[in-house]
VOGU-3710 file (C-alpha; in Angstrom, 3 decimals, decimal comma):
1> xxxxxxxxxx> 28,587/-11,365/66,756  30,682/-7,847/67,272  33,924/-7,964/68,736  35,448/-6,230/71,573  39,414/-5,473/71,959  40,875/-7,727/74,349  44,399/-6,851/76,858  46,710/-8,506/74,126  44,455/-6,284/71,193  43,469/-9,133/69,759
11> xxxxxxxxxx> 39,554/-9,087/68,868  37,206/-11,189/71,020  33,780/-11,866/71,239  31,073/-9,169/72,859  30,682/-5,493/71,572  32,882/-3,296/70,014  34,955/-1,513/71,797  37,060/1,960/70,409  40,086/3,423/71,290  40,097/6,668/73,044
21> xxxxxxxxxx> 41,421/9,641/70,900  43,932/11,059/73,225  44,149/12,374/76,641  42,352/16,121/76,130  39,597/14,150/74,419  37,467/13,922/77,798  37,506/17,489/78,125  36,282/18,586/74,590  33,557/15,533/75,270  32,626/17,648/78,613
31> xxxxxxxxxx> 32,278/21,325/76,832  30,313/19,809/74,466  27,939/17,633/75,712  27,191/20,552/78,401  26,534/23,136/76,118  23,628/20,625/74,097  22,261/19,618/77,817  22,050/23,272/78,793  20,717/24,781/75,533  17,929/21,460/76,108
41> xxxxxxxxxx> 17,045/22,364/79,503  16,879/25,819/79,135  14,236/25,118/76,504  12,145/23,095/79,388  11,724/26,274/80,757  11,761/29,555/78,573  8,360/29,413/77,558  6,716/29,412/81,061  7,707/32,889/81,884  7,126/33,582/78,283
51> xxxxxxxxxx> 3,932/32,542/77,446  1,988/35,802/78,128  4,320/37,276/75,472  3,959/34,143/72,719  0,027/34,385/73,180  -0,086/38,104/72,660  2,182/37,417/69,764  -0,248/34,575/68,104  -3,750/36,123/69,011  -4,400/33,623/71,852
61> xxxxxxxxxx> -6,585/34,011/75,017  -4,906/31,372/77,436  -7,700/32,028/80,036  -10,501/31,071/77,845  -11,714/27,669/78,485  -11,286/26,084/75,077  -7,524/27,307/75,245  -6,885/25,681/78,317  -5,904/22,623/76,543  -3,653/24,560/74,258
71> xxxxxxxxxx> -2,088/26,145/77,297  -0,789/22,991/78,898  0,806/20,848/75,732  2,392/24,341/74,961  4,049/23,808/78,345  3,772/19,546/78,346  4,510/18,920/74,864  8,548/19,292/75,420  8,473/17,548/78,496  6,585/14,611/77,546
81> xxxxxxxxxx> 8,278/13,680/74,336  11,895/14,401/76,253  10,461/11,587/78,664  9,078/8,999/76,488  12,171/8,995/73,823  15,293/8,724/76,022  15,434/5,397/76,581  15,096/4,367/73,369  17,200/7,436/71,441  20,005/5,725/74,429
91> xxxxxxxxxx> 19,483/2,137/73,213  19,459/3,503/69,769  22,876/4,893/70,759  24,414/1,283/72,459  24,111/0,123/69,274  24,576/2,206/65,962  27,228/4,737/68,079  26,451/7,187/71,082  27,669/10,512/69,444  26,143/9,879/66,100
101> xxxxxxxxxx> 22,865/9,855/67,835  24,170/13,348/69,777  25,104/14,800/66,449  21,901/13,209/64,665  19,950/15,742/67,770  21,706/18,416/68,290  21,111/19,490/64,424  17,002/18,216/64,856  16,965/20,289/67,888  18,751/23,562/65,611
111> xxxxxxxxxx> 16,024/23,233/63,029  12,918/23,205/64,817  14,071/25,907/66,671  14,061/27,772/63,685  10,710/26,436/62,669  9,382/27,613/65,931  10,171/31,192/65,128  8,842/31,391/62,044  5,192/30,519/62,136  3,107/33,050/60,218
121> xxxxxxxxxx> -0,169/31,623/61,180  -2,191/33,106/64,272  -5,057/32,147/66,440  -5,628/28,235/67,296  -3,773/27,424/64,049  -0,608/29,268/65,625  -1,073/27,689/68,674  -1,138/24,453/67,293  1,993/25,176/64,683  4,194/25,557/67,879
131> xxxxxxxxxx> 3,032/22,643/69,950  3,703/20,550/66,540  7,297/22,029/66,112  8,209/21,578/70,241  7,209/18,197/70,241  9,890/17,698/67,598  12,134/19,807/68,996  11,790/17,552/71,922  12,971/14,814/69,465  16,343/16,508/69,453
141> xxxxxxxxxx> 16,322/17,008/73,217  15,607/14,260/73,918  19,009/12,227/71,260  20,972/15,284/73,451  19,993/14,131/76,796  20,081/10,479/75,900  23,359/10,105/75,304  25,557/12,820/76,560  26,049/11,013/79,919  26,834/8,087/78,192
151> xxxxxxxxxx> 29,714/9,783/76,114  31,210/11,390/79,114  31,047/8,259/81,305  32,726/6,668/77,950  35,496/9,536/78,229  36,349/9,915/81,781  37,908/7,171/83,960  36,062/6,715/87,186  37,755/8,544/89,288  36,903/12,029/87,705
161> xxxxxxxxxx> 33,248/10,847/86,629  31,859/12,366/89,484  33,348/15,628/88,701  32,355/15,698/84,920  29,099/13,943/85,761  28,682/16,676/88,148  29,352/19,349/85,800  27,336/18,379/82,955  24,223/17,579/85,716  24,061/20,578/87,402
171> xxxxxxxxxx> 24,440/22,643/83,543  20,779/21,393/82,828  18,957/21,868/85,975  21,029/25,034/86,167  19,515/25,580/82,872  16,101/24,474/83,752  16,248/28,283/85,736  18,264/30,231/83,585  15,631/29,633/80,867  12,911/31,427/82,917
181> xxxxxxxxxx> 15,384/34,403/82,790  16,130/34,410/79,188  12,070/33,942/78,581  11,645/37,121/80,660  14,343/39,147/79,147  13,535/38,335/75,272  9,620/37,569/75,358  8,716/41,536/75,751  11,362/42,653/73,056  9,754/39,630/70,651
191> xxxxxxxxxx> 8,507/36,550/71,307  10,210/34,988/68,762  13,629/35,375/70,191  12,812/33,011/72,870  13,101/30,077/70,186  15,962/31,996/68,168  17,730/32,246/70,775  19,133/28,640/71,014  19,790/28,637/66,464  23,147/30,016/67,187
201> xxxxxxxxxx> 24,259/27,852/70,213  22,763/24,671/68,311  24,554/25,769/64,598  28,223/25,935/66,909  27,389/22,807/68,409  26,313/20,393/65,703  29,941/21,591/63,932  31,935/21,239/66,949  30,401/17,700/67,801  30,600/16,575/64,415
211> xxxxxxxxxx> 34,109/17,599/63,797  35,303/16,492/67,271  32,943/14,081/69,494  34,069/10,348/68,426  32,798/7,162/69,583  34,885/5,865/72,711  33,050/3,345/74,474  31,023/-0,046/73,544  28,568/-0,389/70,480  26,339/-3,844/70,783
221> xxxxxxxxxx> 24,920/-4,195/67,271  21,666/-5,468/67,227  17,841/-5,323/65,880  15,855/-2,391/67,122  13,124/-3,561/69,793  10,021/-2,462/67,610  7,323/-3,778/70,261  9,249/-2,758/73,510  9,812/1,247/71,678  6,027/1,124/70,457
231> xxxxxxxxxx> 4,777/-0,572/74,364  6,688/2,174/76,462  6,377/4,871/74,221  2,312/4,407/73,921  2,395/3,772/77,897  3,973/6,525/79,101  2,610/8,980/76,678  -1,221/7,599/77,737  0,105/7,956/81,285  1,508/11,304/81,349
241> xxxxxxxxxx> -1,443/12,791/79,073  -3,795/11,401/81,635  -2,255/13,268/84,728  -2,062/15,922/82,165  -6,003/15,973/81,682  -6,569/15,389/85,374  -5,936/18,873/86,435  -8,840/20,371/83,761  -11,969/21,122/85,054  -14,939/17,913/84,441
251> xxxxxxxxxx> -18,403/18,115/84,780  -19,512/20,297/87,985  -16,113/18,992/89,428  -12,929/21,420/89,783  -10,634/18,566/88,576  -10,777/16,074/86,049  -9,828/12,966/87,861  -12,566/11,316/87,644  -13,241/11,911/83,441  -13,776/8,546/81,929
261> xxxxxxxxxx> -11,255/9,296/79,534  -8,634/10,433/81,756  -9,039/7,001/84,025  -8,896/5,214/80,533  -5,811/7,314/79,644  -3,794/6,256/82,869  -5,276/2,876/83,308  -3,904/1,552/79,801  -0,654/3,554/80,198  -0,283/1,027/83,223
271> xxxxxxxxxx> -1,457/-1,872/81,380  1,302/-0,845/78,439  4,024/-0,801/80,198  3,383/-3,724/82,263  3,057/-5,384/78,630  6,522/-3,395/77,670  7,887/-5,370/81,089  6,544/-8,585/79,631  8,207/-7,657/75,791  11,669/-7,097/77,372
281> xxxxxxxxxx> 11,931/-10,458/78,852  11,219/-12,567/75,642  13,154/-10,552/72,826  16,559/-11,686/72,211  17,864/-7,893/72,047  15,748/-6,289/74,568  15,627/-2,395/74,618  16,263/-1,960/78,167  17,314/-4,866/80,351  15,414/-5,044/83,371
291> xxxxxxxxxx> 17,800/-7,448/84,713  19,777/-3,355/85,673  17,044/-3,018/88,536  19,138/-5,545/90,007  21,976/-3,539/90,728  21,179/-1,390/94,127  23,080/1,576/93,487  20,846/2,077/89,624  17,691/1,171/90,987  17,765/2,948/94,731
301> xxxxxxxxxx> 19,688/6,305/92,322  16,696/6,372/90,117  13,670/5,819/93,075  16,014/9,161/94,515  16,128/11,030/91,344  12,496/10,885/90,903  11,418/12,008/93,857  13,981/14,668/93,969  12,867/15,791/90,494  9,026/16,159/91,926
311> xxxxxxxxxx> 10,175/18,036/94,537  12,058/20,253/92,397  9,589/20,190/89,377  7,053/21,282/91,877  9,074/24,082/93,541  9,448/25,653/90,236  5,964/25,743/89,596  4,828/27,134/92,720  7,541/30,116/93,072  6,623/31,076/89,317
321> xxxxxxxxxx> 3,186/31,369/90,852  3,855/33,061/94,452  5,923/35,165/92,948  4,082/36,702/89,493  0,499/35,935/90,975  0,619/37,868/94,327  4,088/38,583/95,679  5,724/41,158/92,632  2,128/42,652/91,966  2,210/43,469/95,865
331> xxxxxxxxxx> 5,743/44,875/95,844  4,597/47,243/93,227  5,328/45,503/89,995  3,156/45,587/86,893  1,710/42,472/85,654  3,270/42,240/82,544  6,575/42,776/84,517  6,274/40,378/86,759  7,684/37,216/84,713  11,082/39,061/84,248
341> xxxxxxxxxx> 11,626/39,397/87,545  10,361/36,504/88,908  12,993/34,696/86,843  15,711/37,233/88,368  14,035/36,946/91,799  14,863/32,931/91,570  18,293/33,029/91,051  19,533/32,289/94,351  18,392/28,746/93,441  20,672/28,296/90,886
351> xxxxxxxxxx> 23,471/30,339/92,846  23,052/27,060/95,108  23,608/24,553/92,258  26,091/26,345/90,730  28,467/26,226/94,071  27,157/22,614/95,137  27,425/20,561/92,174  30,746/20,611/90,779  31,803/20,393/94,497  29,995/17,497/95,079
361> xxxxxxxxxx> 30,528/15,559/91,901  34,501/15,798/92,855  34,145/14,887/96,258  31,923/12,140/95,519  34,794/10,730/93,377  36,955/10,387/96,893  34,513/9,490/98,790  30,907/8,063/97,868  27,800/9,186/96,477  26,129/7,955/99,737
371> xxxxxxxxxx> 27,119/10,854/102,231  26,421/13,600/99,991  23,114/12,307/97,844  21,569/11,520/101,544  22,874/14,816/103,443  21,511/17,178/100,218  17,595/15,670/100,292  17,875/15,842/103,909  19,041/19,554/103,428  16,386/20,034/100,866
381> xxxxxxxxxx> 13,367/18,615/102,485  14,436/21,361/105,714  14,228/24,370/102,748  10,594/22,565/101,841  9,748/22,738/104,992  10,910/26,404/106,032  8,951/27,699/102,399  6,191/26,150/103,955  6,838/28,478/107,297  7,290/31,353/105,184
391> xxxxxxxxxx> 4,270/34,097/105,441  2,549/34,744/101,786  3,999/38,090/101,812  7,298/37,300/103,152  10,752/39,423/103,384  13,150/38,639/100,565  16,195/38,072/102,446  15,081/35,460/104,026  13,103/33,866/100,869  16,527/33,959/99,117
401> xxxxxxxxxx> 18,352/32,135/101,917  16,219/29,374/101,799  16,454/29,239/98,095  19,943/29,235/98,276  20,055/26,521/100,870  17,097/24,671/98,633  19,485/25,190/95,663  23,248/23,545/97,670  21,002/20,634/98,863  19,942/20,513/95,389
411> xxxxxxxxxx> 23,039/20,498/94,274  24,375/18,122/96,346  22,138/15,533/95,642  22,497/15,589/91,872  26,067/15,321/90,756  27,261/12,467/93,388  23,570/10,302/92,491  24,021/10,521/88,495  27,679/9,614/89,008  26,186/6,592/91,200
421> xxxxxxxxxx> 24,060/5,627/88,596  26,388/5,947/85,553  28,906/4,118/87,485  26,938/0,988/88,042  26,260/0,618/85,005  27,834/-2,184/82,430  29,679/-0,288/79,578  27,196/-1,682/77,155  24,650/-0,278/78,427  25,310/3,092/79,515
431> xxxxxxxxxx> 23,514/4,853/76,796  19,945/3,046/77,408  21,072/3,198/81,133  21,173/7,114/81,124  18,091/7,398/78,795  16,293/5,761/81,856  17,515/7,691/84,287  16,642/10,678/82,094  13,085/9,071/81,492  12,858/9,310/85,285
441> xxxxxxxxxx> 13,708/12,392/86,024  11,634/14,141/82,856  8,536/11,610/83,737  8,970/13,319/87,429  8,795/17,026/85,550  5,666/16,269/84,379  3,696/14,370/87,127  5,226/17,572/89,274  2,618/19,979/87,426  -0,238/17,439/88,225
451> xxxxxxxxxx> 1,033/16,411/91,346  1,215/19,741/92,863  -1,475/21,534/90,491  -4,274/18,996/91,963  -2,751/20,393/95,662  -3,106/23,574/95,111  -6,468/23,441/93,090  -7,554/21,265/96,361  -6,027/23,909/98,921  -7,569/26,699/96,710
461> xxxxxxxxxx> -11,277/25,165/96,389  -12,466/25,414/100,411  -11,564/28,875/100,579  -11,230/30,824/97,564  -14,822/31,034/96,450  -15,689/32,340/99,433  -13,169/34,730/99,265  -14,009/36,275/95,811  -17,667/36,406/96,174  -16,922/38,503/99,448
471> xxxxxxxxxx> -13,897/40,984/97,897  -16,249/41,571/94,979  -19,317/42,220/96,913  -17,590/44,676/99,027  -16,555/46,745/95,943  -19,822/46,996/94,729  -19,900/43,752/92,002  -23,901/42,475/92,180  -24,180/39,178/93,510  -25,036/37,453/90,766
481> xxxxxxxxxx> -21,575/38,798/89,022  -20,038/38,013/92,018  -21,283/34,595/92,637  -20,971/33,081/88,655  -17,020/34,245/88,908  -16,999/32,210/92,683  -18,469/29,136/91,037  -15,439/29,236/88,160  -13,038/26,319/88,802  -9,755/27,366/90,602
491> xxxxxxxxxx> -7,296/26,143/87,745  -8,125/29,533/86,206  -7,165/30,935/89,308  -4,050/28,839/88,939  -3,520/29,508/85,177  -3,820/33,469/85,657  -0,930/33,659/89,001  1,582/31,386/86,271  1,034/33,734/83,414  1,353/37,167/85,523
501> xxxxxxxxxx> -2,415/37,979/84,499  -5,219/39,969/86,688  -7,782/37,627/85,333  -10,612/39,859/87,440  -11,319/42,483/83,642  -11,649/39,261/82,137  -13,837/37,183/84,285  -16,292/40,055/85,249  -15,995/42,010/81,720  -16,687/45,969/80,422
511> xxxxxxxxxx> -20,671/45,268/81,005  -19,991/44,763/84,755  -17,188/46,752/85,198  -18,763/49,877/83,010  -21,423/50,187/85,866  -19,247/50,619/89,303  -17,916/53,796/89,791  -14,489/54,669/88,692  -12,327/54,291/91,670  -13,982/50,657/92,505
521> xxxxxxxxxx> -13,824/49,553/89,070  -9,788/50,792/88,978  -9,142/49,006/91,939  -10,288/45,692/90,881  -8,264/45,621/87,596  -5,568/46,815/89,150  -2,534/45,150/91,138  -3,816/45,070/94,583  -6,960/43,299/94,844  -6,500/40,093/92,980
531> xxxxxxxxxx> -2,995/39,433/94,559  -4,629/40,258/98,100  -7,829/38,145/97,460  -6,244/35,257/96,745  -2,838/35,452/99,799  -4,609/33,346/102,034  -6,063/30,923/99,907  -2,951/30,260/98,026  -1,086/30,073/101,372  -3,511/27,145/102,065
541> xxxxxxxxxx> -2,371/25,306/99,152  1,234/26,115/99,357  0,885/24,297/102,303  -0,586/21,159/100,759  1,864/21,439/98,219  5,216/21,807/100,492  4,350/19,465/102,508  4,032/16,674/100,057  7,515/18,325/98,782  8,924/17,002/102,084
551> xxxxxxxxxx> 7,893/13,976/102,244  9,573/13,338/98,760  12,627/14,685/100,050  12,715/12,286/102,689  11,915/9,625/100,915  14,408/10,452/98,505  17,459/10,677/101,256  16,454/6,868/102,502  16,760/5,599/98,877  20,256/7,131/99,268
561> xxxxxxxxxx> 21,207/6,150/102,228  20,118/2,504/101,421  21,996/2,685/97,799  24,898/0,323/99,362  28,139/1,124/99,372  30,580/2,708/96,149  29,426/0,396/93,245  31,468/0,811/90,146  31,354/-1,090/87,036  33,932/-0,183/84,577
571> xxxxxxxxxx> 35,449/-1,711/81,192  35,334/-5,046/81,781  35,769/-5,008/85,715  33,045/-4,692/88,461  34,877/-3,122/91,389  33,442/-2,788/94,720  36,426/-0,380/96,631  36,263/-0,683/100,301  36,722/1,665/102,809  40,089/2,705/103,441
581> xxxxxxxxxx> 40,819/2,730/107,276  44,226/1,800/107,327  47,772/2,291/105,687  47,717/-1,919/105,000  44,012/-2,331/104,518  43,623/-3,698/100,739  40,867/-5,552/99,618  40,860/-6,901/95,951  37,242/-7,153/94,445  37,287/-7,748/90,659
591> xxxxxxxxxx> 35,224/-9,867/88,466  35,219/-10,770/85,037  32,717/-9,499/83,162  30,637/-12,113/81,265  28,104/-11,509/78,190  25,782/-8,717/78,108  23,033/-10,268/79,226  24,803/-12,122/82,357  26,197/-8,597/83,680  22,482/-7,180/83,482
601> xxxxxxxxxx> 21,349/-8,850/86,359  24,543/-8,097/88,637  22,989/-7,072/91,902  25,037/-3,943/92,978  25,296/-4,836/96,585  28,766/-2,853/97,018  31,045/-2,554/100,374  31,593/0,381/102,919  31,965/3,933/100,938  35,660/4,520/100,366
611> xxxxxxxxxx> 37,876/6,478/97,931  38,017/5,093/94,220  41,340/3,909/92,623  42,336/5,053/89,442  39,928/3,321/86,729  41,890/1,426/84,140  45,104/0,936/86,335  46,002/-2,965/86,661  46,967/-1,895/90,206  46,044/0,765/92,446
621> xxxxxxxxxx> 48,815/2,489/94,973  47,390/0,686/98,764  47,486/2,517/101,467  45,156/5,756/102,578  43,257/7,045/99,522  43,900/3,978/97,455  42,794/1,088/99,437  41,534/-0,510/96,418  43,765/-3,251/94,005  42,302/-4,206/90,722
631> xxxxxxxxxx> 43,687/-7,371/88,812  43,330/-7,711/85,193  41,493/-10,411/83,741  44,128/-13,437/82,749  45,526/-13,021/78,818  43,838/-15,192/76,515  45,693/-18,080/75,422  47,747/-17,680/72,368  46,297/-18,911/69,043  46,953/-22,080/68,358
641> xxxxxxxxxx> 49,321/-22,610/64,713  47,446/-23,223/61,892  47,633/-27,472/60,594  50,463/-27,480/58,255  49,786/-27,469/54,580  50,160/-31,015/52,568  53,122/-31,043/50,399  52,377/-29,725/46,534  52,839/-32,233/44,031  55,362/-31,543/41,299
651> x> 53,037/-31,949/37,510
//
């Protein structure tokens, strides 16, 4: 049994508990664990806006059919293995030590990198070289994202966890955006440095965390879960590769829902992890304790971050699109321009997190997660709903204002809820906890592309066939040549907008093209008539697609609102601080903790919102601000004296 240090420092039984290195510890834990979550995140992302440049630079065709496959893990492959590892990469880090596992990734994550940049093969072979190498690149994202939360809610007391939280939350989504940036700054100079880029960042930080991070919180030794990694992992992977097939054409159909193999795919991915469910309540040392869905404020925190992640998953997608499909090719910007600047274009987005987050994450320390989780989706789902307002060829002033606004509710949302989350959770368990919560919101990144992919592809099949056989026609196309590129399913539509492509030279070739006169043939393949042919068939889908957004967003602010009041379980204490009306209003709620696997099942039902006390004070100040005392648990008894030794007998 491992041992835990009690008040008196004697050791007791439970997990292992380590003392803190010293007061500036928390801070180098923050820097740290920030830069690996942002160099992860911003690997999420650099490779949408740089794709054109990495197929160009590997001999690749995206838009042919038999690529389309290659296309999507290129842009999956990261996501999905960041989803399906987390949880157990954060169990993993519960019990063999949280930072070991963050040093153990940060250093995978540094040499795949490398390997990414150095492939020397072209063609399908290239293509499938890189997918290898970012799946286990993933595998070092994924030991980064796992366990940085854990290590800072290790390091921080609660009252400041919403702050640091906060910090560290808003660096990765933050990132999430800066990476389209950096993938349209360094893809047209060389594709490569879009994966070289992150070597020197990752080198510093494996160094720094190895010389400085150090285990703080609890380690529960224990047997690894083989069947409940192997159930989840299989599940979700069949689950997510299913919605990932869905959105490839079938048959005569435009989608693939209805593929045997994709309804296999997502059927046993169900059927897994409802068998994973059934593992985790028979093993002695379960990977993840279900008993956590008890507690209100992890369970209603993760139902909000998921649906906040699909609506912000999905907004990504859809501006890449608007913008490098028909908005910058109608403002006068080349194609192969258009992925820089639709990165640069975005930014008031993450102008919104940047000033929202932090903000929020301290407040929420005062105050509650509740007020400022619930306000942001509810400021986020108005933003939905005014993009969905917009015209297709809107003014920018106004686009960036509701980004911005899209970006502070954003923001707002995502520092208080994490906090919320990491709070509730027992000390234990805070690495598996966060790999969850992770799991969620990368699961959410993914069924975003098929979520509002299938939208668009449904808001794009009424009208755009229609659409191209009549543009065509009218510049002189035959109608044969006109009708075969109608009849093409709209993902290539779809696929064309997100790479910056005018897929028309491709789709109608030199034997068509060669034989309309000059000026017809110039305007086709140029940056007018694709972007204009498809405005109002796009604007049907975005739509589809916003409107869906809302309705996440909303959904999202009731979980919040419904989370129950400030829920904080910390070191041995579960502390539920009530509101603070009054100068004499105190209210003492403290429990001891008991085992592990008693504390899993706490239901989080906490009291009115009010400001925390200082976490690990035996007694907090009463009065306004600090309505909150906390008692310590009662010293163990002393040891008894050993029985006295029988007298020694002289020879």
């Amino acid at each position: 049994m491992g041992r835990t240090a009690d008040l008196g420092g004697r050791a007791a039984a439970g997990p292992r508990a380590r003392r803190a290195p010293g007061p500036g510890y928390k801070w180098v834990a923050l820097s740290n664990t920030t830069l690996g979550v942002l160099i992860a995140s911003i690997n999420m992302s650099i490779m949408l806006i740089a794709l054109p440049d990495i197929f160009r630079g590997i001999g690749v065709d995206p838009l042919q059919p038999g690529n389309t496959s290659l296309l999507l893990w290129l842009i999956m492959s990261y996501l999905v293995v960041t989803a399906v590892l987390v949880v157990s990469f954060g169990r993993l880090g519960d019990m063999y030590g949280r930072t070991r596992m963050y040093n153990l990734g940060f250093a995978v994550f540094t040499v795949f990198s490398v390997l990414l940049s150095v492939t020397w093969q072209h063609g399908t072979a290239g293509a499938l070289w890189l997918i290898a190498m970012r799946v286990l690149q993933g595998v070092g994202g994924a030991m980064l994202m796992a366990n940085s939360n854990a290590i800072l809610t290790d390091a921080f007391p609660a009252r400041q966890r919403g702050l640091a939280l906060g910090l560290n939350q808003v660096a990765g989504i933050t990132g999430s955006f800066v990476g389209l940036v950096l993938g349209g700054l360094l893809g047209p100079v060389n594709w490569r440095l879009v994966f070289l880029v992150s070597v020197p960042f990752g080198v510093f930080g494996t160094a720094w965390a190895y010389l400085k991070l150090r285990d703080t919180g609890l380690r529960t030794p224990a047997r690894p879960d083989w069947w409940g990694n192997l159930t989840f992992a299989a599940g979700l992977i069949a689950l997510l590769a299913g919605i990932t097939y869905g959105i490839q054409p079938y048959g005569g159909h435009t989608m693939g829902w209805g593929n045997p193999a994709v309804l296999a795919a997502m059927a046993g991915g169900v059927l897994l992890l409802a068998v994973f469910c059934v593992v985790e309540t028979r093993v002695a040392a379960p990977m993840f304790r279900l008993g956590l869905f008890r507690i209100r404020a992890f369970t209603a925190g993760n139902l909000a971050s998921l649906l906040a992640s699909l609506g912000r998953g999905g907004l990504m997608f859809l501006l890449i699109i608007w913008l490098q499909g028909i908005w910058l090719p109608r403002h006068g910007y080349g194609f192969t321009e258009t992925p820089l600047w639709a990165g640069i274009y975005m930014l008031p987005l993450t102008l919104g997190f940047l000033v929202a987050g932090p903000v929020s994450g301290w407040a929420s320390d005062r105050f509650g997660a509740r007020t400022f989780a619930t306000g942001g989706m509810l400021l986020a789902a108005a933003s939905f709903g005014a993009l969905q307002a917009l015209p297709v060829d809107f003014g920018y002033p106004g686009f960036a204002l509701i980004l911005l606004l899209n970006g502070i509710g954003m923001g707002l949302f995502a520092a208080p809820n994490r906090a919320a989350i990491m709070n509730s959770l027992p000390p234990d368990q805070r690495g598996v906890g966060a790999g969850i919560s992770t799991t969620f919101q990368n699961s959410a990144m993914v069924l975003s592309i098929g979520i509002f992919f299938s939208l668009m592809i449904t808001g794009l099949a009424g009208a755009l066939p229609r659409a191209l056989t009549s543009g065509l026609t009218a510049q002189g196309v035959p109608a044969a040549d006109a009708a075969r590129v109608a009849a093409l399913p709209p993902v290539g539509v779809l696929f064309a907008s997100l790479l910056g492509y005018n897929p028309v030279r491709t789709l109608l070739g030199p034997q068509v093209l060669d034989h309309l006169p000059p000026g017809h043939a110039a305007y086709l393949t140029g940056r007018e008539f694709f972007p204009r042919l498809i405005s109002q068939p796009f604007s049907d889908g975005l739509a589809v697609a916003f409107g869906f957004a809302i309705a996440a967003c909303l959904i999202a602010a009731v979980a919040s609102l419904l989370r129950g009041g400030r829920y904080v379980h910390d070191d041995g204490r579960v502390r539920h601080p009530a509101d603070a009306t009054t100068a004499t209003s105190t209210t003492t709620a403290t429990a001891a903790v008991p085992a592990p696997a008693a504390v899993a099942g706490t239901p989080g039902c906490g009291a009115a919102e009010g400001p925390a006390p200082a976490a690990g004070d035996a007694t907090a100040a009463t009065g306004p601000g600090a309505a909150t005392r906390i008692d310590p648990p009662p010293p163990s008894p002393p040891p008894s004296p050993p029985p006295p030794s029988p007298p020694s007998r002289s020879p």
